[in-house]
FIVEXFI-148302 format. One record per residue (C-alpha): y, z, x; residue in three letters; residue number from 1. Coordinates in nm, 4 decimals, padded with zeros to 6 digits. Layout:
! residues N
+----------+----------+----------+-----+-----+
|        y |        z |        x | res |   n |
+----------+----------+----------+-----+-----+
|        Y |        Z |        X | Ala | NUM |
...
+----------+----------+----------+-----+-----+
***
This chain:
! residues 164
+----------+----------+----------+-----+-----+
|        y |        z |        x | res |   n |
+----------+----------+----------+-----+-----+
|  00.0000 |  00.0000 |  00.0000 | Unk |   1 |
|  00.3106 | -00.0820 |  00.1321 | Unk |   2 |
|  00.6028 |  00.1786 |  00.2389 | Unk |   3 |
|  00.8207 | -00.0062 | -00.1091 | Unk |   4 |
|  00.5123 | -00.0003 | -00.3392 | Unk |   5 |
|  00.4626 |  00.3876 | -00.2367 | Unk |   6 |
|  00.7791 |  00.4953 | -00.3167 | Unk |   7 |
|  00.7537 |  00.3065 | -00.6657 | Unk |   8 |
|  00.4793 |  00.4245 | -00.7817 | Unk |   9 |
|  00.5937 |  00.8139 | -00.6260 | Unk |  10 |
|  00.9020 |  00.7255 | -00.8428 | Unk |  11 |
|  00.7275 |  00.6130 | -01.1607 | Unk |  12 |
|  00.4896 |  00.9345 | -01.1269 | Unk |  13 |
|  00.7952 |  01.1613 | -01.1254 | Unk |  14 |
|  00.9458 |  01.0030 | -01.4762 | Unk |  15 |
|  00.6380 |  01.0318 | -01.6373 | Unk |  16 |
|  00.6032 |  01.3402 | -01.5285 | Unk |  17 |
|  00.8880 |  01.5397 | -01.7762 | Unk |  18 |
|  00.7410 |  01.3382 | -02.0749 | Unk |  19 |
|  00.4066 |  01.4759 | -02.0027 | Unk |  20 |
|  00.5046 |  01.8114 | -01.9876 | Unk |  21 |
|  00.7103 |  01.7648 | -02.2926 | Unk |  22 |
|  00.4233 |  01.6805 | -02.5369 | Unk |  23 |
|  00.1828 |  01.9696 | -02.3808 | Unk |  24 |
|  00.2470 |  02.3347 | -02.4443 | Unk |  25 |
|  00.4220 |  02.5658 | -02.2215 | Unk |  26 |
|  00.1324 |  02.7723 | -02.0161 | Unk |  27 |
| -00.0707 |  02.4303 | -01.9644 | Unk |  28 |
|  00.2735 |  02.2652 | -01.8461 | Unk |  29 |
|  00.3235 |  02.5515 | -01.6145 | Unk |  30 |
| -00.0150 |  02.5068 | -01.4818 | Unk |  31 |
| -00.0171 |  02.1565 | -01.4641 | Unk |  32 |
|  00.2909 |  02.1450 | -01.2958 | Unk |  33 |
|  00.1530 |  02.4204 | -01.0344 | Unk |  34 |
| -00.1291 |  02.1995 | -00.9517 | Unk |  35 |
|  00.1024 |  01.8888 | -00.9313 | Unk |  36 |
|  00.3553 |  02.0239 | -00.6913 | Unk |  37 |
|  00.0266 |  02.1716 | -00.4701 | Unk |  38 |
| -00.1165 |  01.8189 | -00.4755 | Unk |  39 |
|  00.1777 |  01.5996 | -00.3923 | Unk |  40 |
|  00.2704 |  01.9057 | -00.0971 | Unk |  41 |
| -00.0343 |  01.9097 |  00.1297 | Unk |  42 |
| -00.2805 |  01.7153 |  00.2151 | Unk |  43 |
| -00.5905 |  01.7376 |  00.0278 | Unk |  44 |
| -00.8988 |  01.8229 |  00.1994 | Unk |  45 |
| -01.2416 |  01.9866 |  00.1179 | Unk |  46 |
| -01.2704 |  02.3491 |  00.2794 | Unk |  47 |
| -01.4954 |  02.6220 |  00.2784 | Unk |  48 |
| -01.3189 |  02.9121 |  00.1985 | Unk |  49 |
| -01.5026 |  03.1505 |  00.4229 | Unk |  50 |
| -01.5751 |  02.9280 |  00.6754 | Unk |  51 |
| -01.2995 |  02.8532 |  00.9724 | Unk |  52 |
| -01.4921 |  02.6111 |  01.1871 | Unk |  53 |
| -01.7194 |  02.3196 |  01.1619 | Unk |  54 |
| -01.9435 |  02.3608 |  01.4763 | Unk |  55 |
| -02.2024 |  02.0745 |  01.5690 | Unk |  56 |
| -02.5079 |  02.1683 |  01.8290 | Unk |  57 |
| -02.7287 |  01.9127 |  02.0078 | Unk |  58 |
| -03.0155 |  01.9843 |  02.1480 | Unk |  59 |
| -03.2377 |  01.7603 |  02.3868 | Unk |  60 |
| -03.5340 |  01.8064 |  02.6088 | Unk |  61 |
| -03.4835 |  01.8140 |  03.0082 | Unk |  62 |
| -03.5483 |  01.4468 |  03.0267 | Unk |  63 |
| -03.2687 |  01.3864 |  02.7675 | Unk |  64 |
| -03.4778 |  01.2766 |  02.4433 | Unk |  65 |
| -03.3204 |  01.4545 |  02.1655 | Unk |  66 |
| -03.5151 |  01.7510 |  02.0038 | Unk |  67 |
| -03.5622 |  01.5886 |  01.6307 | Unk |  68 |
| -03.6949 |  01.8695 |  01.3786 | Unk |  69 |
| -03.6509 |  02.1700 |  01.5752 | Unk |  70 |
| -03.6387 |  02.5119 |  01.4775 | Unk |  71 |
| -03.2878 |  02.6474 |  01.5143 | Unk |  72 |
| -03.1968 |  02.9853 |  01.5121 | Unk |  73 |
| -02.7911 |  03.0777 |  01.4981 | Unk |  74 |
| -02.6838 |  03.4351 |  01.6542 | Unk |  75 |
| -02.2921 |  03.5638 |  01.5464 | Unk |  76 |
| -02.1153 |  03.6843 |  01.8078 | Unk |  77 |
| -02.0768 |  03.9938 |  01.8617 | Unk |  78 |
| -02.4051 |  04.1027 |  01.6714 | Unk |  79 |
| -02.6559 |  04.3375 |  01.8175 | Unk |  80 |
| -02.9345 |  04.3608 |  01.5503 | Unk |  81 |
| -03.1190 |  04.0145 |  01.6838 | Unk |  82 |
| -03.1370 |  03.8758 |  01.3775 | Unk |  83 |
| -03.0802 |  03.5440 |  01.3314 | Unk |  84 |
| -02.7184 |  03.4469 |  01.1306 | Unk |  85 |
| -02.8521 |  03.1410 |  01.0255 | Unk |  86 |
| -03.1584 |  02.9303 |  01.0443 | Unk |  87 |
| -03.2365 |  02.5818 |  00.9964 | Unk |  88 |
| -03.4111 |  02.2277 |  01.1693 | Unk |  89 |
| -03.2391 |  01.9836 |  01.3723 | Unk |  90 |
| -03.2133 |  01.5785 |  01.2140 | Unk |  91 |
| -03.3512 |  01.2914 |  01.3755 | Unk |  92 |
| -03.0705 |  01.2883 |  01.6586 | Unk |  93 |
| -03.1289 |  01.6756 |  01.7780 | Unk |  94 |
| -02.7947 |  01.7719 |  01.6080 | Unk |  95 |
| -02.7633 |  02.0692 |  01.4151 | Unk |  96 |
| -02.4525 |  02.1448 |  01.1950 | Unk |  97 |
| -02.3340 |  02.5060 |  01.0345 | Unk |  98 |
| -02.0027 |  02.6765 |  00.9770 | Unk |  99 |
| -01.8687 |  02.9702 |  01.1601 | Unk | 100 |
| -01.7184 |  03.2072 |  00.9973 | Unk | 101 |
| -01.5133 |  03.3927 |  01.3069 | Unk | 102 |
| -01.3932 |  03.3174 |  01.6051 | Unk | 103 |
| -01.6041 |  03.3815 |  01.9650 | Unk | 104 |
| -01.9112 |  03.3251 |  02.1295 | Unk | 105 |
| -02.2440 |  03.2122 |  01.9227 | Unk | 106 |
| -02.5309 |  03.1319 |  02.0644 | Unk | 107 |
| -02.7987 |  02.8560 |  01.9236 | Unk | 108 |
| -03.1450 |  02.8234 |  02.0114 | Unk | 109 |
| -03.3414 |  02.5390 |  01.9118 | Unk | 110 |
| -03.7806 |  02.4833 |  01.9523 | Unk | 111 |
| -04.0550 |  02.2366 |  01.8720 | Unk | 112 |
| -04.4097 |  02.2490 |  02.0024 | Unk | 113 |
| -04.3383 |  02.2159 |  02.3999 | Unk | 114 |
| -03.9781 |  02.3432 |  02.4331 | Unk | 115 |
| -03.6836 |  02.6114 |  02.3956 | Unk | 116 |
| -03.3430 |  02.4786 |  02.4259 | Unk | 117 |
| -03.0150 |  02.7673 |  02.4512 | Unk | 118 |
| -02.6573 |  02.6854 |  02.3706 | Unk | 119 |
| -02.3525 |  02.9170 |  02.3832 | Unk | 120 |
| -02.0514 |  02.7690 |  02.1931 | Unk | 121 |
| -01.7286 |  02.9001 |  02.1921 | Unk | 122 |
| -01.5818 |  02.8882 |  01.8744 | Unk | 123 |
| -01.2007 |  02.9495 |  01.8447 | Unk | 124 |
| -00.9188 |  03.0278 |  02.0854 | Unk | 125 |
| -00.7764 |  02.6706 |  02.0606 | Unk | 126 |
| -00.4736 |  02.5388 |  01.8778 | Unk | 127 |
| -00.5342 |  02.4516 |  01.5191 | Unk | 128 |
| -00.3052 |  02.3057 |  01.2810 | Unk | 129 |
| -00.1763 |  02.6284 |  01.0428 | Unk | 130 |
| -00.2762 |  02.5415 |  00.7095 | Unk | 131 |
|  00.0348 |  02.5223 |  00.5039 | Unk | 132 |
| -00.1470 |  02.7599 |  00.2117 | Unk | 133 |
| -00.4149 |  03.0187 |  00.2713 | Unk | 134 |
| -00.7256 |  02.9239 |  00.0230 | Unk | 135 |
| -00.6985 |  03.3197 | -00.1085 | Unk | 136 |
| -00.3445 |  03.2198 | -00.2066 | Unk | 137 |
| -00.4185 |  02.9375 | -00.3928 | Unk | 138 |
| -00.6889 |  03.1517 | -00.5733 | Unk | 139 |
| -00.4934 |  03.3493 | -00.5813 | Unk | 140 |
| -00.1961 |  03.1628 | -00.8300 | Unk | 141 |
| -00.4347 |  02.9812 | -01.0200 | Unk | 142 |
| -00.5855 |  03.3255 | -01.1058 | Unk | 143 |
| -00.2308 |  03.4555 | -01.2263 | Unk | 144 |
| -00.1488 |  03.1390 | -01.4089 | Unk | 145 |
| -00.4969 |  03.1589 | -01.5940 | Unk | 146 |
| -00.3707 |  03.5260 | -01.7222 | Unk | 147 |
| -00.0681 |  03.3882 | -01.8170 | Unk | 148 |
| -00.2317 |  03.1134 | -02.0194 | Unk | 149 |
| -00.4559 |  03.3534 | -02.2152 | Unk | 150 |
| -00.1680 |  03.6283 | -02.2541 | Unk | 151 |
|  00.0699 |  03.3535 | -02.3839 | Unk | 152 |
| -00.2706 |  03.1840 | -02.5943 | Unk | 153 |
| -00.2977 |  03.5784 | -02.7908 | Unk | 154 |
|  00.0623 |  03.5949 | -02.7933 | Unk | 155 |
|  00.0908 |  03.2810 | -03.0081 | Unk | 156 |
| -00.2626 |  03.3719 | -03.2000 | Unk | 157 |
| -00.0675 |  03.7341 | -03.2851 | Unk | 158 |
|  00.2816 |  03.5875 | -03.3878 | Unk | 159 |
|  00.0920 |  03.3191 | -03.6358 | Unk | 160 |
| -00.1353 |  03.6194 | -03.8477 | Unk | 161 |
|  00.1646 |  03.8028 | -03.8630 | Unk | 162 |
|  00.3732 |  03.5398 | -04.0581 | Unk | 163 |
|  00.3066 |  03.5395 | -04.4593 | Unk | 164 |
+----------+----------+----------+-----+-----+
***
């Protein structure tokens, strides 16, 4: 789309944007206007909201070959009871994909019938771009704006039994 075309069609959103809001009733206006101005703000992106990093393991064999449908067993930093965080099997390529949920040192460790392959990964400790909204925030409002909606919906549901 081209830099003119964007802009119309950004412009063209933003008139039909009033009439919309004009036909629906207040609390779903408010929210739908919440979720417009959240939309059109940041970029939108799938996240986990617990996890903070995407981390991707490969294992391979001494010679190189990759180690396809491995066991692998994920250790948290920081964690002294030796149980495994996470668990799982390698694809066809010897890569192995899971989300950490804090920042440090984890440790991997992948086998198959004839080896044992160790990986320490450092997760964290680099520059990341701050997110512009925390996902607890954003819960967070569309939580409040949901009580709002129902207070407002047995507001309105009061006000009509009480007319004659």
């Amino acid at each position: 789309m081209a830099v003119g075309q964007k802009d119309r069609y950004f412009n063209s959103v933003s008139l039909l944007i009033p009439q919309v809001m004009r036909s629906l009733r207040p609390a779903a206006a408010i929210f739908l206007g919440a979720i417009f101005c959240l939309l059109t703000t940041t970029a939108v992106r799938p996240f986990d909201l617990f996890a903070r990093h995407e981390v991707t393991a490969q294992f391979a064999t001494p010679d190189g070959k990759p180690m396809a449908n491995a066991e692998v067993r994920v250790f948290a930093p920081n964690d002294q009871s030796g149980k495994p965080t996470l668990t799982g099997r390698t694809d066809a390529e010897g890569k192995f994909v899971f989300a950490a949920d804090r920042e440090g040192f984890w440790s991997a460790e992948a086998r198959n019938a004839d080896y044992v392959a160790r990986v320490m990964i450092r997760v964290g400790d680099q520059a990341e771009p701050n997110n512009r909204f925390s996902p607890f925030l954003v819960i967070g409002v569309l939580a409040i704006l949901l009580a709002v909606a129902i207070w407002y919906r047995l507001l309105r549901a009061r006000t009509r039994r009480a007319k004659p």
